[in-house]
mmCIF file as gemmi writes it, N, C-alpha and C atoms, coordinates in Angstrom:
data_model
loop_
_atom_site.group_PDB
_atom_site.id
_atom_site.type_symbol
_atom_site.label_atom_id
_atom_site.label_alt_id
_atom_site.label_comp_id
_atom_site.label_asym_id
_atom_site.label_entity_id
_atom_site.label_seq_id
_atom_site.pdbx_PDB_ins_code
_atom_site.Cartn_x
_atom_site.Cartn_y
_atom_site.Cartn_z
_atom_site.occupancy
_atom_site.B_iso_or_equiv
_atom_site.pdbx_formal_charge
_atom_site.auth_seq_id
_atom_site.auth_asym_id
_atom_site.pdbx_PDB_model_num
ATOM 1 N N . UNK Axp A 1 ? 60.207 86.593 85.342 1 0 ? 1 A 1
ATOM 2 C CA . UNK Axp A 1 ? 60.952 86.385 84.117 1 0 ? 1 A 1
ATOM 3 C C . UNK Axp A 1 ? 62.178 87.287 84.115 1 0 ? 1 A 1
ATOM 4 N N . UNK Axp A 2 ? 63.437 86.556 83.378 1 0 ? 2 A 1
ATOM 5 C CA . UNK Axp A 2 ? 64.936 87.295 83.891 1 0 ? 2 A 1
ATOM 6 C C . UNK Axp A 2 ? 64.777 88.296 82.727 1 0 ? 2 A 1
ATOM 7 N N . UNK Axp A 3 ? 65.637 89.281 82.217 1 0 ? 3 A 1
ATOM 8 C CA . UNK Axp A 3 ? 66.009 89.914 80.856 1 0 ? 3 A 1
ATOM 9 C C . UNK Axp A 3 ? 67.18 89.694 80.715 1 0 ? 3 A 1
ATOM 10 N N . UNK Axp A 4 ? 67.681 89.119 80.116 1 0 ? 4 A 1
ATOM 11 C CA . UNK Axp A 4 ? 69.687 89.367 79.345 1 0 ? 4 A 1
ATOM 12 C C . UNK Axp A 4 ? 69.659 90.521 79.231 1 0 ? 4 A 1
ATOM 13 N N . UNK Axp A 5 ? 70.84 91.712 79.879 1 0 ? 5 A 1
ATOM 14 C CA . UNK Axp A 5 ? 71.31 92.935 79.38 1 0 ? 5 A 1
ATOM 15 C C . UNK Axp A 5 ? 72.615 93.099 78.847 1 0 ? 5 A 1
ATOM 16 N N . UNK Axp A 6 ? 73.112 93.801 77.946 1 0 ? 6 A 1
ATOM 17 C CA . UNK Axp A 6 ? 74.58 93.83 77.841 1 0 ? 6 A 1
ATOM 18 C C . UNK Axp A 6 ? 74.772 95.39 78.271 1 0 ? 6 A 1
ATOM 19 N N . UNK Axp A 7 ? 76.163 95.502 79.129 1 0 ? 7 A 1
ATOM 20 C CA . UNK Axp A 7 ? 76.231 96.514 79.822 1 0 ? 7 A 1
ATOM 21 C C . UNK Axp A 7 ? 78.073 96.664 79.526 1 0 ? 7 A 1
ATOM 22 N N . UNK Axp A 8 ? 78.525 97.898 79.406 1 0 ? 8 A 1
ATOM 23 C CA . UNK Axp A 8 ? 80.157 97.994 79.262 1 0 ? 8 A 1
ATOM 24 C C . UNK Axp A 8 ? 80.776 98.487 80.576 1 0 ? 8 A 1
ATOM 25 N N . UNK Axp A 9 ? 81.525 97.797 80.825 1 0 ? 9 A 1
ATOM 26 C CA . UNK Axp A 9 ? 82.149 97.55 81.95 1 0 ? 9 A 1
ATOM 27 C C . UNK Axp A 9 ? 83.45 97.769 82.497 1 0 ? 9 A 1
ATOM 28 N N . UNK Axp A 10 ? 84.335 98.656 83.091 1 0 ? 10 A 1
ATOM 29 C CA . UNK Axp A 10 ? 86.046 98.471 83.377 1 0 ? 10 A 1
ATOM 30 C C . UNK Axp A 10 ? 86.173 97.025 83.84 1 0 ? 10 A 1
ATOM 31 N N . UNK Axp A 11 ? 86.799 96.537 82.954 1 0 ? 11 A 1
ATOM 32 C CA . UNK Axp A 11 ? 87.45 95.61 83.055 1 0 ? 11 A 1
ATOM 33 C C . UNK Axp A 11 ? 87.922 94.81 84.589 1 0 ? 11 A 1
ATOM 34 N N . UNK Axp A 12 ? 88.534 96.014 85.42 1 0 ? 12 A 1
ATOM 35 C CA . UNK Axp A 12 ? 89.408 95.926 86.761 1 0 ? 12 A 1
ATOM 36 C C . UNK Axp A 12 ? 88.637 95.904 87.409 1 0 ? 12 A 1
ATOM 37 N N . UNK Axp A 13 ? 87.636 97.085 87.216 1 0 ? 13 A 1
ATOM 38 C CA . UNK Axp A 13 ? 86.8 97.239 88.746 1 0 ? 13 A 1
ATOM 39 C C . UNK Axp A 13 ? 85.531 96.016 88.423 1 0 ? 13 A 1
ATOM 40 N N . UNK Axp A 14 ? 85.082 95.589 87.142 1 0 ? 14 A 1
ATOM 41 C CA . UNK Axp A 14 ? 84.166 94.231 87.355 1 0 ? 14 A 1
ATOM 42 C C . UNK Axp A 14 ? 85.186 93.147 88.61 1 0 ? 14 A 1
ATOM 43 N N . UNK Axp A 15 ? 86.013 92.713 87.972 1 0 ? 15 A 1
ATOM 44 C CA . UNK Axp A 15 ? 86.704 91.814 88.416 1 0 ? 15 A 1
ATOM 45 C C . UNK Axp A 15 ? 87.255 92.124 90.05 1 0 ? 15 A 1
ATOM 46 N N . UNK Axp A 16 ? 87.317 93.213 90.341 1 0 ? 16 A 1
ATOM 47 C CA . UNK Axp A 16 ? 87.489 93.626 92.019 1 0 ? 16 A 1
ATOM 48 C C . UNK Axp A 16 ? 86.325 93.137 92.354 1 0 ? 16 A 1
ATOM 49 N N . UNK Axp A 17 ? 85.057 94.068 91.859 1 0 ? 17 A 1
ATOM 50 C CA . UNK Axp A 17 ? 83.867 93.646 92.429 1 0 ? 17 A 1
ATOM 51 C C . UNK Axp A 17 ? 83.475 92.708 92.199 1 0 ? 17 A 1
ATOM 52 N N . UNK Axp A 18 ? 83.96 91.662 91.613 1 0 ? 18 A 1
ATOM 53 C CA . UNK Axp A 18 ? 83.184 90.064 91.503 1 0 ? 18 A 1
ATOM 54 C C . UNK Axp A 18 ? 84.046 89.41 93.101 1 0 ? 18 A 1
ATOM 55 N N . UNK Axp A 19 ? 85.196 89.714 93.006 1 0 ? 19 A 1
ATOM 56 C CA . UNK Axp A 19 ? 85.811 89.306 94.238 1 0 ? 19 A 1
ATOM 57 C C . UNK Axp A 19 ? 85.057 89.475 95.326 1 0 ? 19 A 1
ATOM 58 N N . UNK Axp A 20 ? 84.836 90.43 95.722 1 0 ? 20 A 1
ATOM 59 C CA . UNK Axp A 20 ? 83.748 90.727 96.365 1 0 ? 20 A 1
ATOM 60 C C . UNK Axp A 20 ? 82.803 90.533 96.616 1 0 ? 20 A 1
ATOM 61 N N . UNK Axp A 21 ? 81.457 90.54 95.728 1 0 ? 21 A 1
ATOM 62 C CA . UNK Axp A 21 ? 80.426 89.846 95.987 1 0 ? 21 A 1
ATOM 63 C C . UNK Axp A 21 ? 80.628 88.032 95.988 1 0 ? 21 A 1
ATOM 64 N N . UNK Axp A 22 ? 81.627 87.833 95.477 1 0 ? 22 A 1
ATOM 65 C CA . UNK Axp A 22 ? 82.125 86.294 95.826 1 0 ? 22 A 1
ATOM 66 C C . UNK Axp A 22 ? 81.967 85.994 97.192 1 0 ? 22 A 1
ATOM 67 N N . UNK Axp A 23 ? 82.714 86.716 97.763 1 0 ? 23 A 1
ATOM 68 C CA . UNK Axp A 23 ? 82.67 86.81 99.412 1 0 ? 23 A 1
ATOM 69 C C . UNK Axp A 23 ? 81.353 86.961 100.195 1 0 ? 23 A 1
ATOM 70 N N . UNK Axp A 24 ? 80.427 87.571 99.271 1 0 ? 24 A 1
ATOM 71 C CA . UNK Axp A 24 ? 79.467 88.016 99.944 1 0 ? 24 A 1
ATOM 72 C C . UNK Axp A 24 ? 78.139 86.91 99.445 1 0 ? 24 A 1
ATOM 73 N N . UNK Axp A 25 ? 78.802 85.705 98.611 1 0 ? 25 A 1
ATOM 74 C CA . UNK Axp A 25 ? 77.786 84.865 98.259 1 0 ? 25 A 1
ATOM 75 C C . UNK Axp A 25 ? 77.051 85.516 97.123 1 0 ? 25 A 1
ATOM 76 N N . UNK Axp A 26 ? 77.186 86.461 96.496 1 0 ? 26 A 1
ATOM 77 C CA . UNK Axp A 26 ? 76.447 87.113 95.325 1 0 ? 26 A 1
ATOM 78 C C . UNK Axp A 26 ? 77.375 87.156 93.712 1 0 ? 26 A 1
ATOM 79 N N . UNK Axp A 27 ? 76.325 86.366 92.922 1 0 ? 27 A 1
ATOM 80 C CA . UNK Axp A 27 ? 77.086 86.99 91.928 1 0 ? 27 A 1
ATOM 81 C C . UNK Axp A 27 ? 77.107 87.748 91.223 1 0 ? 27 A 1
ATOM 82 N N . UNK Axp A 28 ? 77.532 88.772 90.143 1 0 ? 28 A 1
ATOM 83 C CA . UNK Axp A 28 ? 77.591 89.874 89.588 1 0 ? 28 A 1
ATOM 84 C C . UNK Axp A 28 ? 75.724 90.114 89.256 1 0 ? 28 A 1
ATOM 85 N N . UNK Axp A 29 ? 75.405 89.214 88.111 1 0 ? 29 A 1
ATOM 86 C CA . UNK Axp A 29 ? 73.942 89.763 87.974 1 0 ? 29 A 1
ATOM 87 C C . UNK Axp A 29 ? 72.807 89.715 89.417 1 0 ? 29 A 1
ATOM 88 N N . UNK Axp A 30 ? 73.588 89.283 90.621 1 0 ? 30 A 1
ATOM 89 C CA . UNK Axp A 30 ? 72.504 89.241 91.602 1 0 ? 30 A 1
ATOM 90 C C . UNK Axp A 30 ? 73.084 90.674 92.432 1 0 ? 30 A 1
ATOM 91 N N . UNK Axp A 31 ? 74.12 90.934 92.618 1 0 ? 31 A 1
ATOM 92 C CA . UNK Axp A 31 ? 74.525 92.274 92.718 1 0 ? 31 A 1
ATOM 93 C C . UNK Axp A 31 ? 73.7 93.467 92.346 1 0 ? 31 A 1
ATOM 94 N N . UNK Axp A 32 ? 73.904 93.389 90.815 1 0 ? 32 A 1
ATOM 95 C CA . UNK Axp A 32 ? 73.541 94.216 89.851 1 0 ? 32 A 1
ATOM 96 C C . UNK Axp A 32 ? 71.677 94.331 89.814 1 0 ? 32 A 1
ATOM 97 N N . UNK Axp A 33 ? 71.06 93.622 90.749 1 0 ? 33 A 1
ATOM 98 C CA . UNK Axp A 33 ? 69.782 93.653 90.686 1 0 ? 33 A 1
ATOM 99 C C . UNK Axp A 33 ? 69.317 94.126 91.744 1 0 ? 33 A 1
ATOM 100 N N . UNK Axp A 34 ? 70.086 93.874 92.915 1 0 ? 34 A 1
ATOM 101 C CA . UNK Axp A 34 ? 70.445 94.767 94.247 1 0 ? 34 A 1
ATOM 102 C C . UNK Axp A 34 ? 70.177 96.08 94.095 1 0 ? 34 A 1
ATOM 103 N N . UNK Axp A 35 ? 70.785 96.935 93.59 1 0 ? 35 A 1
ATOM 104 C CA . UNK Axp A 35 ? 71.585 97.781 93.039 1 0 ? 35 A 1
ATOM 105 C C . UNK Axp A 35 ? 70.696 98.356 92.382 1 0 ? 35 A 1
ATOM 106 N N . UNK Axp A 36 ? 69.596 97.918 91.15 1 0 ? 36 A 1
ATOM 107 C CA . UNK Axp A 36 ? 68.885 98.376 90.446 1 0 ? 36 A 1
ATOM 108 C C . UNK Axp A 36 ? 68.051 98.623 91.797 1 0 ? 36 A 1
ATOM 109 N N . UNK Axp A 37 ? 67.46 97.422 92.364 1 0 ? 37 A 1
ATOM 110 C CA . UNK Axp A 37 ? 66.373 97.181 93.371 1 0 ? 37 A 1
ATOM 111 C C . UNK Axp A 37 ? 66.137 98.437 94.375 1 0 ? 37 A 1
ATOM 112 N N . UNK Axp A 38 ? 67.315 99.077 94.955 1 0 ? 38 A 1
ATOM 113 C CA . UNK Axp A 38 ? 67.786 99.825 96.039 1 0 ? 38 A 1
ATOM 114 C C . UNK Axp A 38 ? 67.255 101.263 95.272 1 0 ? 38 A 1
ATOM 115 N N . UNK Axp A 39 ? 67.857 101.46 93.906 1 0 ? 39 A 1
ATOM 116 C CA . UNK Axp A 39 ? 67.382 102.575 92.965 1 0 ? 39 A 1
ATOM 117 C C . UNK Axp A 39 ? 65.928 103.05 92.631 1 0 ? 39 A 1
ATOM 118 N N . UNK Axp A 40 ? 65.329 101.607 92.942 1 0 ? 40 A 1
ATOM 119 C CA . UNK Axp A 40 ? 63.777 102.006 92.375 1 0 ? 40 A 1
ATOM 120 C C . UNK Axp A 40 ? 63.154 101.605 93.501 1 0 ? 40 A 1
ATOM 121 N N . UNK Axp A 41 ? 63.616 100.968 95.137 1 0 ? 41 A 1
ATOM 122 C CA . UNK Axp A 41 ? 62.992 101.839 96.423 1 0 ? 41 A 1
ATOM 123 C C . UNK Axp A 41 ? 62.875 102.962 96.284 1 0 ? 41 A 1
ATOM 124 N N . UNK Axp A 42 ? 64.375 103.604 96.157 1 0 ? 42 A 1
ATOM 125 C CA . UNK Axp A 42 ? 64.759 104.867 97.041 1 0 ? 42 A 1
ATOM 126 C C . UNK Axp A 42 ? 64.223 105.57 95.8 1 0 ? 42 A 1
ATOM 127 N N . UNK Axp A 43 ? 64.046 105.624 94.825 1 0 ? 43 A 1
ATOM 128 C CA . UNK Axp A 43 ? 63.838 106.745 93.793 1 0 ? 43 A 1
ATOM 129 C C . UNK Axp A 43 ? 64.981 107.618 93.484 1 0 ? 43 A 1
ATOM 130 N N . UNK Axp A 44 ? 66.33 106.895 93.773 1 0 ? 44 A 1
ATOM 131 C CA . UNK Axp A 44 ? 67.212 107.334 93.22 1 0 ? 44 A 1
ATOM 132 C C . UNK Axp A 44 ? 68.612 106.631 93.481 1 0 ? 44 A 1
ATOM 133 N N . UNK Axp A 45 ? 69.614 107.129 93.6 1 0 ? 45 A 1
ATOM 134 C CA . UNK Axp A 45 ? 70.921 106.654 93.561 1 0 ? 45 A 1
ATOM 135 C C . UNK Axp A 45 ? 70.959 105.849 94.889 1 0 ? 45 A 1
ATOM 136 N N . UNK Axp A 46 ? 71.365 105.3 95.363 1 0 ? 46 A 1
ATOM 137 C CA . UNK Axp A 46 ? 71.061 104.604 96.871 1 0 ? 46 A 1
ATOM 138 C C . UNK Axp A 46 ? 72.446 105.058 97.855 1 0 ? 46 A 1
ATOM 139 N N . UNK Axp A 47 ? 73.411 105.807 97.388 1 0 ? 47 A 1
ATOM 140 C CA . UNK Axp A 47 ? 74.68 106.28 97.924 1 0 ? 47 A 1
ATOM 141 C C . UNK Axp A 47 ? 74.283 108.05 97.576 1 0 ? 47 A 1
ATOM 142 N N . UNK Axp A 48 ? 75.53 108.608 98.174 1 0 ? 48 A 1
ATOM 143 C CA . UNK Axp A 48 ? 75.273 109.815 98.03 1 0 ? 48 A 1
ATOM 144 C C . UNK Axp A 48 ? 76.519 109.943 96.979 1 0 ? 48 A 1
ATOM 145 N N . UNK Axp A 49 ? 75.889 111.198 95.98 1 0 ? 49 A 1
ATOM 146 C CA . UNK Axp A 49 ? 77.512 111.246 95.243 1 0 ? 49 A 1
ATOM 147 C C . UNK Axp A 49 ? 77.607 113.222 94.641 1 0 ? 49 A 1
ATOM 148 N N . UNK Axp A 50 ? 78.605 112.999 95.211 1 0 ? 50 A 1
ATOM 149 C CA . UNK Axp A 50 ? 79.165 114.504 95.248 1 0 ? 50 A 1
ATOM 150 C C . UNK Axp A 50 ? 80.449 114.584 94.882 1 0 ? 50 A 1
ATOM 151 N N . UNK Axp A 51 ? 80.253 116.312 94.017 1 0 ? 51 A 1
ATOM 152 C CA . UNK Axp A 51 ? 81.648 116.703 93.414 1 0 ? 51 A 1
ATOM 153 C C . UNK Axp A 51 ? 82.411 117.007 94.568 1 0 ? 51 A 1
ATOM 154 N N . UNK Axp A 52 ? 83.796 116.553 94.272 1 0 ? 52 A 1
ATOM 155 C CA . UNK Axp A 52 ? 85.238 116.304 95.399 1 0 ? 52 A 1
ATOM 156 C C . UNK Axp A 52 ? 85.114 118.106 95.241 1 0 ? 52 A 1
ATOM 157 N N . UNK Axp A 53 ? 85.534 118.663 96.843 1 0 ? 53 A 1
ATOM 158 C CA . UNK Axp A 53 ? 85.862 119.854 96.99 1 0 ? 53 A 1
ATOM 159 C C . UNK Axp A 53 ? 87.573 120.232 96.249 1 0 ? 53 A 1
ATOM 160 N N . UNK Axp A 54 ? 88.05 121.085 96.22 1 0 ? 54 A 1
ATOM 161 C CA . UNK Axp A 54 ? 89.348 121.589 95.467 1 0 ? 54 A 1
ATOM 162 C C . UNK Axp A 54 ? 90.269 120.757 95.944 1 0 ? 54 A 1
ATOM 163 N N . UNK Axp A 55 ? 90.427 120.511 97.513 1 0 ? 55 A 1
ATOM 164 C CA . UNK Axp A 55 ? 91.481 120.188 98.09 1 0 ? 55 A 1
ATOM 165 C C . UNK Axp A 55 ? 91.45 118.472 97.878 1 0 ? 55 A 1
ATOM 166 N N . UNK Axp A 56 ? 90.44 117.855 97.782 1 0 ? 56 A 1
ATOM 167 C CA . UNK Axp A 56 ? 89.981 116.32 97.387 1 0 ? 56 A 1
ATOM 168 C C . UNK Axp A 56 ? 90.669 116.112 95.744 1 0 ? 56 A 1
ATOM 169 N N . UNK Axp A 57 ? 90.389 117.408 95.025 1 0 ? 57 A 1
ATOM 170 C CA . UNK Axp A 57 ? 90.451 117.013 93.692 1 0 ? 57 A 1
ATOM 171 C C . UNK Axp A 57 ? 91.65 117.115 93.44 1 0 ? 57 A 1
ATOM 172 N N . UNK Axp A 58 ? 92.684 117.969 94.006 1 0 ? 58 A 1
ATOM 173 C CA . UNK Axp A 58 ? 94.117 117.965 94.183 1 0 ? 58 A 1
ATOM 174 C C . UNK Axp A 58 ? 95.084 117.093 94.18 1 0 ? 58 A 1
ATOM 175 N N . UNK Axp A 59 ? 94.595 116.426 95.18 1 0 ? 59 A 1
ATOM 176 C CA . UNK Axp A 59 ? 95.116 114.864 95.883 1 0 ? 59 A 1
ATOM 177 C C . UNK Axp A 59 ? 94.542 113.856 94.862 1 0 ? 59 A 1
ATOM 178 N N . UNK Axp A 60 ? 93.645 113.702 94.196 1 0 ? 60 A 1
ATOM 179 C CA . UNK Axp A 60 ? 92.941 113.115 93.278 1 0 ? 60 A 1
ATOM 180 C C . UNK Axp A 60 ? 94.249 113.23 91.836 1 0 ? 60 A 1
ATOM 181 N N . UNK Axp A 61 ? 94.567 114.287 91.461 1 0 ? 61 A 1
ATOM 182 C CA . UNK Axp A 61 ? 95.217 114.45 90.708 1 0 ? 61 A 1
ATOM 183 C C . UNK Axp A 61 ? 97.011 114.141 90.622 1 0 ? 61 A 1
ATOM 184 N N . UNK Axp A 62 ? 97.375 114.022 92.417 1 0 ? 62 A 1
ATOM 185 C CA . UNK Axp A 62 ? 98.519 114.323 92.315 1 0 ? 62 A 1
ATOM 186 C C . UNK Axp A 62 ? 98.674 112.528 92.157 1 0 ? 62 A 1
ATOM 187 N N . UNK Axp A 63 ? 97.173 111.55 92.77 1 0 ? 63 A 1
ATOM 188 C CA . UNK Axp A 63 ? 97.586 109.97 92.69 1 0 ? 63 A 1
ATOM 189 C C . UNK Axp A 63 ? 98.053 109.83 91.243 1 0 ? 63 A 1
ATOM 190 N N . UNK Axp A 64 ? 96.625 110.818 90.497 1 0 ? 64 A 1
ATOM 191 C CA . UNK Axp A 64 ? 97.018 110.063 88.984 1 0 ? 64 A 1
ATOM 192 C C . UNK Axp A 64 ? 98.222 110.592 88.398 1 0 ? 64 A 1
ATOM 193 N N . UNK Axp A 65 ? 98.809 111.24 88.366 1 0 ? 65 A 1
ATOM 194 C CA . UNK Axp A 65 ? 100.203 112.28 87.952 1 0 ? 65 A 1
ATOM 195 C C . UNK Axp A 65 ? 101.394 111.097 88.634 1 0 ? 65 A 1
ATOM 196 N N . UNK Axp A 66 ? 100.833 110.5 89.968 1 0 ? 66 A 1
ATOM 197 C CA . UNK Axp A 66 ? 101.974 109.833 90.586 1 0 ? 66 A 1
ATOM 198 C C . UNK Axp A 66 ? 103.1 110.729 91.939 1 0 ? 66 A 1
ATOM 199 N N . UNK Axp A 67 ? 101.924 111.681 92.382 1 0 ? 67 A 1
ATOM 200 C CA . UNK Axp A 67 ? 102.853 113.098 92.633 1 0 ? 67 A 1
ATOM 201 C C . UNK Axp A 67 ? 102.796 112.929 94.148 1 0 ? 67 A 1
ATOM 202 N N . UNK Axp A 68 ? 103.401 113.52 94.794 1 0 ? 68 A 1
ATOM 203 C CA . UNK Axp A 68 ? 103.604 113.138 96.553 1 0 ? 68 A 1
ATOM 204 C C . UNK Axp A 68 ? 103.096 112.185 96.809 1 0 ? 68 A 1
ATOM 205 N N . UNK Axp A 69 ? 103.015 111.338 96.483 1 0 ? 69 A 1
ATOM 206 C CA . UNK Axp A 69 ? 103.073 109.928 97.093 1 0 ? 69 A 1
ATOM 207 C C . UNK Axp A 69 ? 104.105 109.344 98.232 1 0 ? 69 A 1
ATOM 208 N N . UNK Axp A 70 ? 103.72 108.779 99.226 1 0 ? 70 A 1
ATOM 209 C CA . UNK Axp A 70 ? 104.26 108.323 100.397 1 0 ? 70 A 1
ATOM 210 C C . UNK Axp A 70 ? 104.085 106.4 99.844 1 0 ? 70 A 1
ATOM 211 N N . UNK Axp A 71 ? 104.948 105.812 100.375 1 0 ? 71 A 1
ATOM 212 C CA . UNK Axp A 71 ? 104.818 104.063 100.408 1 0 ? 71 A 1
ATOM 213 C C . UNK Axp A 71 ? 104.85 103.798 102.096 1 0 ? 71 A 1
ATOM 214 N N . UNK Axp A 72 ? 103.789 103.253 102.085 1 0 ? 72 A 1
ATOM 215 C CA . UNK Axp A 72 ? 103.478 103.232 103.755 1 0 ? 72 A 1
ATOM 216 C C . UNK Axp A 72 ? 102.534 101.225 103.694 1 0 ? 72 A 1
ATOM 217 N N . UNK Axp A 73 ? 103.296 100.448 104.908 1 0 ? 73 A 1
ATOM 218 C CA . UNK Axp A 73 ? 102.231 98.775 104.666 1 0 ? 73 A 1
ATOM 219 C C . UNK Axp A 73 ? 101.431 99.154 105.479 1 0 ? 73 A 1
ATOM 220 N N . UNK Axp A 74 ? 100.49 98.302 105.859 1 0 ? 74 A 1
ATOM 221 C CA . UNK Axp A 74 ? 99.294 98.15 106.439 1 0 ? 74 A 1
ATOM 222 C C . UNK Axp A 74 ? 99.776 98.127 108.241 1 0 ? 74 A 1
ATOM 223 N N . UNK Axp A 75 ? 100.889 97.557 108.441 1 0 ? 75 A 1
ATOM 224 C CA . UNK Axp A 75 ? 101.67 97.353 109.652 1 0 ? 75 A 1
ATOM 225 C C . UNK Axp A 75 ? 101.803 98.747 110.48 1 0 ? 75 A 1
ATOM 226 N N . UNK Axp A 76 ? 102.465 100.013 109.1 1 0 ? 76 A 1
ATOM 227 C CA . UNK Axp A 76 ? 102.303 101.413 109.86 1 0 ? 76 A 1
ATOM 228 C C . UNK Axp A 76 ? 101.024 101.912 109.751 1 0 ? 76 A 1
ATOM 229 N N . UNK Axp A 77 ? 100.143 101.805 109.222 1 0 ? 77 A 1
ATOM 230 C CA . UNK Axp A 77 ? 98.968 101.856 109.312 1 0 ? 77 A 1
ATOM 231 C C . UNK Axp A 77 ? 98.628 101.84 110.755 1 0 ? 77 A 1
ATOM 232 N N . UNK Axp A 78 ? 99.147 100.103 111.015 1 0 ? 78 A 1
ATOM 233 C CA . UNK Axp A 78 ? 98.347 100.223 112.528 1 0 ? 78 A 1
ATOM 234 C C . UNK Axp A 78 ? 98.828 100.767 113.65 1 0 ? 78 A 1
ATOM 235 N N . UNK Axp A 79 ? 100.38 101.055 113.207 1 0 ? 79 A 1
ATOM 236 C CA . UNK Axp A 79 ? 101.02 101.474 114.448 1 0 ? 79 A 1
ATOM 237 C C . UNK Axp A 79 ? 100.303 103.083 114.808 1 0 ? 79 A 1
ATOM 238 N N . UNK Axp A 80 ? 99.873 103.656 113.717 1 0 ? 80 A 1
ATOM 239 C CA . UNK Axp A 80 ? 99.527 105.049 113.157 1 0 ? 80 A 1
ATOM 240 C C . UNK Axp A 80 ? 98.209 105.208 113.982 1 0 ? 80 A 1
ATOM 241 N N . UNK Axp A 81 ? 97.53 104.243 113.951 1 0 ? 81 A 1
ATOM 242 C CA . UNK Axp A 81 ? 96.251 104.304 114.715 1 0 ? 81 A 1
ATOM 243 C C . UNK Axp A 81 ? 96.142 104.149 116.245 1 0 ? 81 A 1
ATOM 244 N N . UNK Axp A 82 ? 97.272 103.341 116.287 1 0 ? 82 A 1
ATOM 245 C CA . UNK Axp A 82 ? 97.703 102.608 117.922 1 0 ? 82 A 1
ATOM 246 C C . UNK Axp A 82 ? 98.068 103.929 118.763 1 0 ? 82 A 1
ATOM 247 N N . UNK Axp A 83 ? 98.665 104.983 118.238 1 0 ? 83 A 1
ATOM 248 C CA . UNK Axp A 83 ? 99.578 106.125 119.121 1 0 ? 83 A 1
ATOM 249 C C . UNK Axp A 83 ? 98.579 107.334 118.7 1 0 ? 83 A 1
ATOM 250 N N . UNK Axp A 84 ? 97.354 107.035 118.14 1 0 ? 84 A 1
ATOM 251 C CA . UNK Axp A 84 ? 96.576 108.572 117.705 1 0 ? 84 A 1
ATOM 252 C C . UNK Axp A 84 ? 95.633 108.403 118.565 1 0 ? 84 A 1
């Protein structure tokens, strides 16, 4: 037997992640049961999640501020990987 839940949601990141499990043949509530499922194997979070060290939280701050930011496509990306 299913349960209806209502759950609050960002807006953006539902809709990224529906894209996604689109791709992956899943839809949001079959995701989302995954997810529970994986939680009550493992007896807990099924990812690891940890506070960003200083230098993480920095860079974290300077995206949201908008601050040293570089504009780089996916093209130098690869060239970036090609010569390292």
């Amino acid at each position: 037997m299913r349960q209806t839940t209502s759950i609050k949601l960002d807006p953006a990141v539902k809709q990224e992640a529906q894209k996604i499990f689109n791709e992956l043949g899943l839809s949001l509530g079959e995701a989302v049961n995954l997810f529970l499922n994986q939680v009550r194997l493992r007896k807990g979070i099924p990812f690891d999640i940890e506070i960003p060290n200083e230098e993480t939280q920095a860079v974290m701050r300077d995206v949201l501020e908008g601050k040293n930011l570089e504009s780089f496509s996916l093209d130098d990306l690869k060239k970036e990987r090609k010569t390292a």
